[in-house]
N, C-alpha and C positions, 0 to 999 in steps of 0.2 A: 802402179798407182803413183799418183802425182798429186803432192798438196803444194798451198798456198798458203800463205801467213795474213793476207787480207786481199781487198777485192781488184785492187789495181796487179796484181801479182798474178790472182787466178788468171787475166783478162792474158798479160801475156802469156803465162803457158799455156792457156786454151789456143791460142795462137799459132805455139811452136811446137805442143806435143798432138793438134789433133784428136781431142781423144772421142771414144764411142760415150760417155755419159759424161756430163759434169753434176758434183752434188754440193751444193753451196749451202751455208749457215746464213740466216736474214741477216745476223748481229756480225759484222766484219767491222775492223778499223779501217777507214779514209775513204770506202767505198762499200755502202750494204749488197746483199745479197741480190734486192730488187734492182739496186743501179747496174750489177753486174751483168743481171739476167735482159735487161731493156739493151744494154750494149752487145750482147750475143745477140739477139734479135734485130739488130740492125744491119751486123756484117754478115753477107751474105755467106762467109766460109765456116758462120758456127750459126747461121741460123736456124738448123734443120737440128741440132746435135739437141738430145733429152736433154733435161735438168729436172732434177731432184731436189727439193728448198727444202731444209730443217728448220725450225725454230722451235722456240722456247715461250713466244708469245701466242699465239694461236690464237689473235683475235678477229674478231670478223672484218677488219682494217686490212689486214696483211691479205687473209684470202684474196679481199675483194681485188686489193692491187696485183694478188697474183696471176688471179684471169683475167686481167685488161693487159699483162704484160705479152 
């Protein structure tokens, strides 16, 4: 298992460790969960890899932006 301390930090170690899941919190410092998840979705070498979104909010806002991402 491999953490992060916020979202720019995840983005390199999805990078360099590769991995089979990533599971991200909406609420990170300097970069949320959604900005993290729109940036794997663009590089073609972590676009296919699950994600797993926790939150705390769970409002119909968050979903809505999480099946457009």
């Amino acid at each position: 298992m491999v953490t992060a301390f916020d979202g720019k930090e995840a983005l390199q170690k999805v990078e360099e460790e590769n991995p089979d899941l990533v599971v991200l919190d909406v609420m990170m410092p300097y970069m949320d969960g959604f900005e993290v998840l729109q940036n794997l979705r663009r590089i073609p070498s972590t676009r296919e890899i699950p994600v797993i979104m926790l939150t705390a909010t769970a409002q119909d806002s968050d979903v809505f932006r999480l099946v457009q991402a």
